[in-house]
C-alpha positions as CSV (number, residue, x, y, z in Angstrom):
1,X,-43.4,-28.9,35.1
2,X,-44.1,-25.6,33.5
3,X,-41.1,-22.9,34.4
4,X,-41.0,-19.9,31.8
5,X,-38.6,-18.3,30.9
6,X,-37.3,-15.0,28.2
7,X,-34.9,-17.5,26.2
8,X,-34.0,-21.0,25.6
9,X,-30.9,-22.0,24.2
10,X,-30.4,-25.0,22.7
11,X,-26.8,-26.5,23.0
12,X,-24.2,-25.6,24.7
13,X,-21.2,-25.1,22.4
14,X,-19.5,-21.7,21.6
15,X,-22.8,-20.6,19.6
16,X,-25.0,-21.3,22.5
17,X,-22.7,-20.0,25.4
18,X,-21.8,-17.0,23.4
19,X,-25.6,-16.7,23.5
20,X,-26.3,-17.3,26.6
21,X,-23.8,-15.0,28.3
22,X,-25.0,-12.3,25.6
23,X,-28.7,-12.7,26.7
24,X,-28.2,-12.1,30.2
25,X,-25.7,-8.9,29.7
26,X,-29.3,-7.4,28.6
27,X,-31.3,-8.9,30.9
28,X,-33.1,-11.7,29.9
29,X,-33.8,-14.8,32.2
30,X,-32.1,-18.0,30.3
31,X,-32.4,-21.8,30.4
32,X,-29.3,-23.7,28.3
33,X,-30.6,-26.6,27.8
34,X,-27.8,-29.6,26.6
35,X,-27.3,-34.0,26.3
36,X,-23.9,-33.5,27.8
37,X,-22.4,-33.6,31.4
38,X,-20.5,-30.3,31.2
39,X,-20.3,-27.5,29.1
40,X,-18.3,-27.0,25.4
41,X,-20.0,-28.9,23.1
42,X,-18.1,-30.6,20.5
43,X,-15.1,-28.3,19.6
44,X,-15.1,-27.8,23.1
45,X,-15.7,-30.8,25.2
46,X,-14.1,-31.7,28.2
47,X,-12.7,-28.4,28.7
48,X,-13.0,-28.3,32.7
49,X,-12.1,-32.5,32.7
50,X,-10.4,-33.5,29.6
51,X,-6.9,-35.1,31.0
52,X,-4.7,-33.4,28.1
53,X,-6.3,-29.9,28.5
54,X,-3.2,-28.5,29.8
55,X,-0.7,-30.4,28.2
56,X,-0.8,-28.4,24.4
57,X,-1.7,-31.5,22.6
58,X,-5.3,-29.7,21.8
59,X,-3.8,-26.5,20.8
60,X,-4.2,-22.8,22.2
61,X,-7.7,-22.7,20.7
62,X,-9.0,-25.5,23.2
63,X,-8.4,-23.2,25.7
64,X,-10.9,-20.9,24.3
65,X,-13.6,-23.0,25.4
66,X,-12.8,-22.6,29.3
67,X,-12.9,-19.1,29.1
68,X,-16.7,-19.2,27.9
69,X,-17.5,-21.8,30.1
70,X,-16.3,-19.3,33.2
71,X,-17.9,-17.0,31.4
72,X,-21.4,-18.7,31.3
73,X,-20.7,-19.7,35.2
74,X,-20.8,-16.1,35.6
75,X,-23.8,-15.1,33.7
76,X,-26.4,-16.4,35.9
77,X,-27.8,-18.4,33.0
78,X,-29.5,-21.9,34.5
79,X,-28.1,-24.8,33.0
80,X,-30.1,-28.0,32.4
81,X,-27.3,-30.3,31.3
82,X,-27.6,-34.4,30.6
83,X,-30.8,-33.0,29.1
84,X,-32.1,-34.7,25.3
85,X,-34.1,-32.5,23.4
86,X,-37.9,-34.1,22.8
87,X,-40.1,-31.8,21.2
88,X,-40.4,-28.4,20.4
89,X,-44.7,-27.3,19.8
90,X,-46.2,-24.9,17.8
91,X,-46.8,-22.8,20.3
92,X,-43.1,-22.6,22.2
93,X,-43.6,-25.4,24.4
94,X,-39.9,-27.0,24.7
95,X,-39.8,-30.5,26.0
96,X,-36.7,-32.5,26.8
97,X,-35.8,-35.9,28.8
98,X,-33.5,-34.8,31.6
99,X,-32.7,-36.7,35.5
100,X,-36.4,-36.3,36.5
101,X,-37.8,-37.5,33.3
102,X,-39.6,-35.6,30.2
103,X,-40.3,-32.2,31.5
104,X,-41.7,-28.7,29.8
105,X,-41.0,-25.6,29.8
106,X,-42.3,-22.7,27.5
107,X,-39.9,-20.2,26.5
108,X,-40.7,-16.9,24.8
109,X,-37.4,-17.2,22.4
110,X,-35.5,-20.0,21.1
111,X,-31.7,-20.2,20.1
112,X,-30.8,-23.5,18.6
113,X,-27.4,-23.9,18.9
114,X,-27.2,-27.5,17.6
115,X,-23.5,-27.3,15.6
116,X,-22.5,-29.4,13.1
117,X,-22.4,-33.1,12.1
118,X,-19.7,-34.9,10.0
119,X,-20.5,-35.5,6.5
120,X,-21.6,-39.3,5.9
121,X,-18.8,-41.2,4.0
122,X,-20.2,-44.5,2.3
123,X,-17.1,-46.2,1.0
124,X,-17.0,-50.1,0.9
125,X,-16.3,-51.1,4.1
126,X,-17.3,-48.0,5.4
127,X,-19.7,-49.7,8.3
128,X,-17.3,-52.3,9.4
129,X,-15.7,-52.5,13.3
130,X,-12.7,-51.0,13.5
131,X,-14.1,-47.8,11.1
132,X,-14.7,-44.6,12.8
133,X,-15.2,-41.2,12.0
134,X,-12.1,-38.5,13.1
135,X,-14.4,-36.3,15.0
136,X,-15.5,-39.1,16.9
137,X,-11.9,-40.3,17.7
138,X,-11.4,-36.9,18.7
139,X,-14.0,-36.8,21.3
140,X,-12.0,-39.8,23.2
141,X,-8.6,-37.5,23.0
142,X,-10.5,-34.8,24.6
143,X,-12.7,-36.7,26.9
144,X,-10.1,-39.4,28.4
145,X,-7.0,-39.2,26.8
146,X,-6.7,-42.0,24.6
147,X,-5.1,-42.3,21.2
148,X,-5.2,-44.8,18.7
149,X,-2.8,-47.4,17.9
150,X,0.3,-46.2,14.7
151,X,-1.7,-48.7,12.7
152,X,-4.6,-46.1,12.3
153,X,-4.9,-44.5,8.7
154,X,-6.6,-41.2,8.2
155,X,-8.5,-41.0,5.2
156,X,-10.5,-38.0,3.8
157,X,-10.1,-34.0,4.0
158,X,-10.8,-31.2,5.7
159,X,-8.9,-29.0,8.1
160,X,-10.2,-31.7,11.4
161,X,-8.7,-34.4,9.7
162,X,-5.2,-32.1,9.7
163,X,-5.8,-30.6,13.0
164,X,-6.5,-34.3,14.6
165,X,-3.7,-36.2,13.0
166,X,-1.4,-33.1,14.5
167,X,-2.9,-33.6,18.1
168,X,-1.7,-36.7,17.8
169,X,1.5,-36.5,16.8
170,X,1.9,-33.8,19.8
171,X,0.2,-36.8,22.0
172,X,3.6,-38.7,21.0
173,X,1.4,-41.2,18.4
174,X,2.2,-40.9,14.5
175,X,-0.8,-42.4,12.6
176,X,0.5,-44.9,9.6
177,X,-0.8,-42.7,7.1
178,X,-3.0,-39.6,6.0
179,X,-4.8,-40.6,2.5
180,X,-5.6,-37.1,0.9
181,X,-9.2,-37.4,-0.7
182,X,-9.0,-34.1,-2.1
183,X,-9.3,-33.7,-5.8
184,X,-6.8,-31.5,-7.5
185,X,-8.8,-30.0,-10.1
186,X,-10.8,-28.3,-7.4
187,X,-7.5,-27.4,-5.3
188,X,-7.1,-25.2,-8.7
189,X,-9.9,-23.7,-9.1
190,X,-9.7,-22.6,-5.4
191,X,-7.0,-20.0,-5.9
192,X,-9.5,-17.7,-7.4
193,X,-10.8,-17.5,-3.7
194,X,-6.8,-17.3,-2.0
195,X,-7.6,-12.8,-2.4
196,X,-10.8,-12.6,-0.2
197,X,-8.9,-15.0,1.9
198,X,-6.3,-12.8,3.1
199,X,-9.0,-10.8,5.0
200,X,-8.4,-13.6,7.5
201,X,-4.4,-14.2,7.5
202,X,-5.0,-16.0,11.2
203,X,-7.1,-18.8,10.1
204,X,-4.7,-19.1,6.9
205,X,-1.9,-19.5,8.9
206,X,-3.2,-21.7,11.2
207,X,-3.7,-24.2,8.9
208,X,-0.1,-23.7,7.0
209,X,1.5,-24.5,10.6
210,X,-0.8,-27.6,10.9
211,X,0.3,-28.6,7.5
212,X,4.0,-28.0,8.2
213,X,3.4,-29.8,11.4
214,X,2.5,-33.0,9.6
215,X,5.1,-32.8,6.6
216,X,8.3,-32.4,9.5
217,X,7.2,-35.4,11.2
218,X,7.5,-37.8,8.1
219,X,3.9,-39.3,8.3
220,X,2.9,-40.9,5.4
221,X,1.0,-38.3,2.9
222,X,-0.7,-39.8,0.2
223,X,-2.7,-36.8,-2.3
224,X,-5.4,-37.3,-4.3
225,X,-6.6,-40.7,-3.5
226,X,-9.1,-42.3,-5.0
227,X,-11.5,-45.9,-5.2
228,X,-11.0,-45.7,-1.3
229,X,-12.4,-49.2,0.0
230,X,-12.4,-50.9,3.2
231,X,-12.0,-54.6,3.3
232,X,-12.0,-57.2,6.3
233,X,-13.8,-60.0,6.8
234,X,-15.5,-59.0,10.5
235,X,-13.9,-56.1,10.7
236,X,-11.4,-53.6,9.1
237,X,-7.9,-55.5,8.0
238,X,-7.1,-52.8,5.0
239,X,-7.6,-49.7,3.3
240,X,-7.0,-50.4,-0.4
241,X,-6.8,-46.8,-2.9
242,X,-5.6,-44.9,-5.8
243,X,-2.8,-42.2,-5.5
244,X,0.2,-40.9,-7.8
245,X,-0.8,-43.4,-10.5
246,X,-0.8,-46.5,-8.5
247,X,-2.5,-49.1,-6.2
248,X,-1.6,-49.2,-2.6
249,X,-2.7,-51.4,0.2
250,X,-2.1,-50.4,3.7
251,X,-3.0,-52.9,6.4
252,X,-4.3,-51.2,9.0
253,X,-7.0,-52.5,12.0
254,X,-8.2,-48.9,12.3
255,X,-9.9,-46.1,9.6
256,X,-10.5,-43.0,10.6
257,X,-12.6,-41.0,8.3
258,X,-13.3,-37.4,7.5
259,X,-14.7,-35.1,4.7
260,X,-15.9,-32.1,6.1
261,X,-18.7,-31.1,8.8
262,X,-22.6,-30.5,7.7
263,X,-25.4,-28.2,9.6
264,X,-27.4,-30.5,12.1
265,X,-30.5,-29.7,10.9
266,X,-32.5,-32.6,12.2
267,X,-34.6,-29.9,14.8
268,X,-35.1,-27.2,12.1
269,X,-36.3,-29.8,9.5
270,X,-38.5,-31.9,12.1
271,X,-40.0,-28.3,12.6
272,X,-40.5,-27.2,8.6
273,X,-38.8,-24.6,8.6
274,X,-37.3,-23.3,5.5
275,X,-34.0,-24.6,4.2
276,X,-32.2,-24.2,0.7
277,X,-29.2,-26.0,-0.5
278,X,-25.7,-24.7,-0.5
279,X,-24.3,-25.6,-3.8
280,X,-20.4,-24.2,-1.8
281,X,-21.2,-26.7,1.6
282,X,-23.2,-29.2,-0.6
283,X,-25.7,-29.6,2.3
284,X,-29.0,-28.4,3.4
285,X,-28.7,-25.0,5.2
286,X,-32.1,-23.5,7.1
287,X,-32.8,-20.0,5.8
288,X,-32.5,-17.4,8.4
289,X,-32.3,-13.7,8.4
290,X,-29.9,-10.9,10.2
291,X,-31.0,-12.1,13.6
292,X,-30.9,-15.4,13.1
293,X,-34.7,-16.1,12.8
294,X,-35.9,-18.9,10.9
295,X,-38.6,-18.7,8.9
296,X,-40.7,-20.3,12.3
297,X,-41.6,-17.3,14.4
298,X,-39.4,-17.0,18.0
299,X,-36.6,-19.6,16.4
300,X,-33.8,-18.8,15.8
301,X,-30.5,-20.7,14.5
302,X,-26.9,-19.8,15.6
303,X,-23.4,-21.5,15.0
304,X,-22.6,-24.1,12.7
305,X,-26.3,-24.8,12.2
306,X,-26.8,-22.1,9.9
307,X,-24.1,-23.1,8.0
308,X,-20.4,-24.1,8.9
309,X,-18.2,-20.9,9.5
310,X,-16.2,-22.1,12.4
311,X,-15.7,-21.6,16.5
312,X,-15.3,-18.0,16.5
313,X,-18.0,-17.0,13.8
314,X,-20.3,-19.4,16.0
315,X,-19.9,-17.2,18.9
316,X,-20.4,-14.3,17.2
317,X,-23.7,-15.6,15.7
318,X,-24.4,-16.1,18.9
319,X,-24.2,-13.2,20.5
320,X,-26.3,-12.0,17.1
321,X,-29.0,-14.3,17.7
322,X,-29.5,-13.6,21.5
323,X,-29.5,-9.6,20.2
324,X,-31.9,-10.6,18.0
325,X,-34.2,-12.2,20.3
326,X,-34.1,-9.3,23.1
327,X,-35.2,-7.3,20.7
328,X,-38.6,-9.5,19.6
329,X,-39.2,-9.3,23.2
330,X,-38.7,-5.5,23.4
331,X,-35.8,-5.9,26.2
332,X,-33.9,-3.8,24.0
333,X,-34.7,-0.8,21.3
334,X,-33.8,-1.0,17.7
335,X,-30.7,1.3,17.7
336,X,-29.3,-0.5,20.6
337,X,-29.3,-3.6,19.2
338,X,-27.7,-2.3,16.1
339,X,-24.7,-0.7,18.3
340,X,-24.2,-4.1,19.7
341,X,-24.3,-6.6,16.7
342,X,-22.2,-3.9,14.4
343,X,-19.0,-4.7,15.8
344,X,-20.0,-8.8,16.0
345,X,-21.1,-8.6,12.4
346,X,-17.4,-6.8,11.4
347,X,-15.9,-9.5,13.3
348,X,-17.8,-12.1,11.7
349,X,-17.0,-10.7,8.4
350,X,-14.2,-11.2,8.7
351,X,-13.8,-14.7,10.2
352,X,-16.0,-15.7,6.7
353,X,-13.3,-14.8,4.8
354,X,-11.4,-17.8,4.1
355,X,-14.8,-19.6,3.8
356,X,-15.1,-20.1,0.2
357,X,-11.5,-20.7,0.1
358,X,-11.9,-23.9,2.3
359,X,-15.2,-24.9,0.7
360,X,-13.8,-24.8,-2.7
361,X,-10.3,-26.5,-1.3
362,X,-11.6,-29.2,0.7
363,X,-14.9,-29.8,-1.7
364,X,-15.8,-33.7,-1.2
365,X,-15.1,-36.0,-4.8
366,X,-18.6,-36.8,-6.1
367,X,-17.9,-40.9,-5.8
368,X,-17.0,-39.9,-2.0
369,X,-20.9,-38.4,-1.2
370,X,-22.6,-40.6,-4.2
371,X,-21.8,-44.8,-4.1
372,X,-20.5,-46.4,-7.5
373,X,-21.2,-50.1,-6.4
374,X,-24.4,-51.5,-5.9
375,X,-23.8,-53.1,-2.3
376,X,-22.2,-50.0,-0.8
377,X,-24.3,-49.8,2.4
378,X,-26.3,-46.0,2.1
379,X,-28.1,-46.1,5.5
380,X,-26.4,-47.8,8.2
381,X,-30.1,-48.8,10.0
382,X,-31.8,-50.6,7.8
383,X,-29.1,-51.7,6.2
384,X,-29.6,-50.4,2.8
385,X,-27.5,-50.2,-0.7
386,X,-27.1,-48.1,-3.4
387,X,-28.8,-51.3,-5.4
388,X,-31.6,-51.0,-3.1
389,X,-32.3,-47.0,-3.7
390,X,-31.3,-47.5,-7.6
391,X,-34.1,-50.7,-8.2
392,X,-36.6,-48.2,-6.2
393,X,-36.1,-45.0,-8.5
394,X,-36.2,-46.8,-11.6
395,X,-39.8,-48.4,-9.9
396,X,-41.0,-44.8,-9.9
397,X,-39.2,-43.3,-6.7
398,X,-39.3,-39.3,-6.7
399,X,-37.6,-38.6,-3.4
400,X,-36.3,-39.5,0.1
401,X,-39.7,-39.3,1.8
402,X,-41.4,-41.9,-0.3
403,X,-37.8,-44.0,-0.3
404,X,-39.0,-44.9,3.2
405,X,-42.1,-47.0,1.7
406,X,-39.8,-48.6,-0.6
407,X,-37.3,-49.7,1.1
408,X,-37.2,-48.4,4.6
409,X,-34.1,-45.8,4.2
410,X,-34.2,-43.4,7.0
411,X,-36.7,-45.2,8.8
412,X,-34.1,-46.6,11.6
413,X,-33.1,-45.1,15.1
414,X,-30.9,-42.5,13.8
415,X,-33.5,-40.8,11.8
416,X,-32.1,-40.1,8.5
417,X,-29.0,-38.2,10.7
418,X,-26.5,-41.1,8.9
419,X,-27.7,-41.1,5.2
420,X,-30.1,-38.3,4.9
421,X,-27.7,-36.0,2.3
422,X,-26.4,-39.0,0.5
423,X,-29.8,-40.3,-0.1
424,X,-30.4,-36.9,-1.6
425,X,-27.6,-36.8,-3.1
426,X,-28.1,-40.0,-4.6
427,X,-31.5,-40.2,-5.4
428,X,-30.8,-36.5,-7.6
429,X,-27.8,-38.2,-9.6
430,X,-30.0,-41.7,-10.3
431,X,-33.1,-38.8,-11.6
432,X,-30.5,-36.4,-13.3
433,X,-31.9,-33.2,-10.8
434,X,-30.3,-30.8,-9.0
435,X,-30.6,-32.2,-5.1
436,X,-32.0,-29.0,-4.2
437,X,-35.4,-30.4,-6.2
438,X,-35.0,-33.5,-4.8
439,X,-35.4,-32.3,-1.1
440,X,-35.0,-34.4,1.8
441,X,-36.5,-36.6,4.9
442,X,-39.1,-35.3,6.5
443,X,-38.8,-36.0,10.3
444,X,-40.9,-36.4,13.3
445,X,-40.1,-35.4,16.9
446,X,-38.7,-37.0,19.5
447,X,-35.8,-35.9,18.2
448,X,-33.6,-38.4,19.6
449,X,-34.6,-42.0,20.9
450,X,-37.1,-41.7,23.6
451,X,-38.5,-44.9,25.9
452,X,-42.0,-45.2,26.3
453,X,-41.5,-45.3,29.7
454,X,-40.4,-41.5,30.1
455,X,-42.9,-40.7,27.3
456,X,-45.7,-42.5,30.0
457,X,-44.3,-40.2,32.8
458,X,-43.5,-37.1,31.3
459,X,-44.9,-34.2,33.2
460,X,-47.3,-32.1,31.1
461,X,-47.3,-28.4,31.4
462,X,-50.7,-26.7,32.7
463,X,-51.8,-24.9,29.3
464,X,-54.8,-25.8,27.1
465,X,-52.7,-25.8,24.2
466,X,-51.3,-28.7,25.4
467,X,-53.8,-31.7,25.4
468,X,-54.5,-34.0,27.8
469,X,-53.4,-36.9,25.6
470,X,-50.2,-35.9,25.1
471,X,-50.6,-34.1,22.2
472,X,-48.5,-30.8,21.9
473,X,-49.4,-29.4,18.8
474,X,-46.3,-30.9,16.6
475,X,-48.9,-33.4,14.6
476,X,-51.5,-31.2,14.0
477,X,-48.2,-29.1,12.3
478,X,-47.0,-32.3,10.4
479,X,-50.8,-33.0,9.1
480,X,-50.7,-29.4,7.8
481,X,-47.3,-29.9,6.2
């Protein structure tokens, strides 16, 4: 089915509503196109359903998120939701797996809006039951209500893990512990940041009353921990780490862990476009310039995919990007557009502020993104160790790509999305590079898991740029990459 249309957004948290609603204040028709039932994306999911949206356990922000969603309502956007993402084509062809199957339909701009992923955290122990990550306990709070057991330990850093274990305490459940993964030396050398900070005294403060939050309730604090190992026969029975010059033990049947948020860059790498690393974020960012255009003509990034900056600065990247893109199309003149983004871009400004204050503050311990010990699972799909990747570099293995004809890593249903950075990572520390040389998977659409059944019955656009045989110009772009 072939429907164009001015814009297609790509996700529907605050980037890609803020988008959305900007887009049509000037005019342009826009498709949102998004995996789940209702609006919000991650930050804010659930926000017309979630059972404790109203009670204060998610905090005044949460609410945020049902303003844009009424917002959007408004706009007169259309709204694919339940819809995967398949392919994006050379040639602007977007094709995703919604209720009627794989459908088409070509857009003249494209706003990804695909927000952030946690970063992987391969500890022993780290894929057994009963071992989840924060922000996906978080998504049960907000989507049902449910909180874990006072057994559960938090482990990691990173303002989520402080804002989660605080929505639980208000949610009447006091986790056992919080084990503090981040390293003191670089809580130091953060201070030299605390200046630009105060630009932002909001988000600073935020944070102090989280902290406070935590401290009056008398949960468990442990600081600096490190060796953090998981152990349990069939599933998790104890968390075993260093802290304040000693072991401790905790037994606990469930982990929680957290150490920051990454770009999710599997799109904008499946689609070559440029990326660089971020020595600050330690992650793969894509490059992008004022208006959020990638270095792939008529794609733009917005939100946390360019780089993690937070709710607000992802709307008003947002609003940037769709700016942007009524401009390519000539919807709007140059000065125009400049009057519009000026304000967004003082705004954003200043929401950046405290940036390099929390990257510095909350900066992951090398042993937590790069194993130690040799049977430390690395990707979670074929099942392979650090032993594994080590016995392949010393055979002569340069990189991630041609890790995959070694040993397989990367090559399971995720797609790299659950080991890709520590396999860079990795692989740069075994070779003594800078992971930036090292570079990463190189991926292939469908983006996400896709039966052969809906790729049998997926309804192909009428244009001869797409073949007959189901072609849609993505491998002839792989071949030339």
């Amino acid at each position: 089915m072939s429907r164009a249309v001015d814009l297609a957004v790509i996700g529907a948290g605050p980037a890609g509503l803020a988008a959305a609603i900007e887009a049509r204040r000037i005019g342009l028709s826009v498709l949102l196109i998004d995996e789940q039932p209702g609006v919000g994306g991650q930050i804010y999911r659930a926000t017309d359903t979630s059972p404790v949206s109203g009670s204060g356990i998610l905090g005044a922000e949460y609410r945020r998120g049902g303003e844009l969603a009424l917002s959007f309502r408004a706009s007169g956007a259309r709204h694919m939701a339940g819809s995967t993402l398949v392919d994006i084509t050379a040639d602007g062809w977007i094709g995703f797996e919604g209720p009627d199957g794989v459908e088409f339909v070509e857009a003249a701009q494209i706003i990804l809006a695909s927000g952030a992923v946690e970063r992987p955290f391969p500890v022993p122990g780290w894929t057994l039951p009963g071992v989840m990550t924060v922000g996906a306990a978080q998504t049960v709070l907000k989507a049902s209500g449910a909180a874990p057991q006072d057994d559960a330990v938090l482990v990691g850093s990173g303002p989520l893990l402080y804002l989660y274990a605080v929505q639980l305490l208000r949610s009447g459940r006091r986790p056992q512990a919080i084990v503090d993964t981040a390293p003191r030396l670089p809580a130091l050398r953060a201070l030299r940041h605390f200046p630009r900070a105060l630009a932002a005294p909001l988000y600073l403060a935020k944070g102090l009353r989280l902290l406070n939050e935590i401290r009056k309730s008398g949960t468990a604090h442990h600081r600096g921990a490190t060796g953090i190992r998981i152990e349990g026969a069939d599933a998790a029975e104890s968390i075993v780490f260093q802290a304040s010059g000693r072991r401790h033990s905790l037994n606990t049947s469930l982990v929680l862990l957290h150490q920051g948020v990454v770009p999710n860059i599997q799109i904008t790498q499946a689609l070559r476009c440029r990326h660089r690393w971020d020595d600050a974020q330690l992650c793969w960012v894509p490059e992008t310039d004022e208006w959020a255009q990638t270095s792939r003509p008529g794609l733009r990034v917005a939100g946390d995919g360019a780089g993690i900056a937070g709710a607000l600065a992802a709307e008003y990247r947002g609003r940037i990007a769709a700016i942007g893109a009524a401009l390519a199309l000539d919807r709007i003149v140059e000065p125009d557009a400049e009057e519009r983004a000026r304000p967004l871009r003082r705004l954003l400004k200043t929401e950046l502020a405290a940036r390099p204050l929390l990257d510095a503050l909350y900066r992951p311990a090398d042993d937590l993104r790069v194993p130690s010990e040799p049977d430390t699972i690395v990707c979670r799909c074929e099942e392979v160790t650090l032993g594994d990747i080590s016995r392949a570099v010393t055979m002569g293995c340069p990189g991630p790509n041609q890790l995959k004809a070694f040993v397989r890593a990367g090559m399971g249903p995720c797609q790299g999305r659950m080991c890709a950075l520590t396999v860079t990572e990795t692989i740069a520390s075994l070779r003594g590079r800078h992971p930036g040389e090292i570079g990463s998977y190189r991926l292939r659409p469908p983006f996400k898991p896709t039966t052969l059944g809906a790729l049998a019955a997926m309804k192909l656009p009428d244009a001869p740029e797409i073949d007959r045989a189901g072609n849609t110009g993505t491998v002839e772009l792989a071949e030339q990459s």
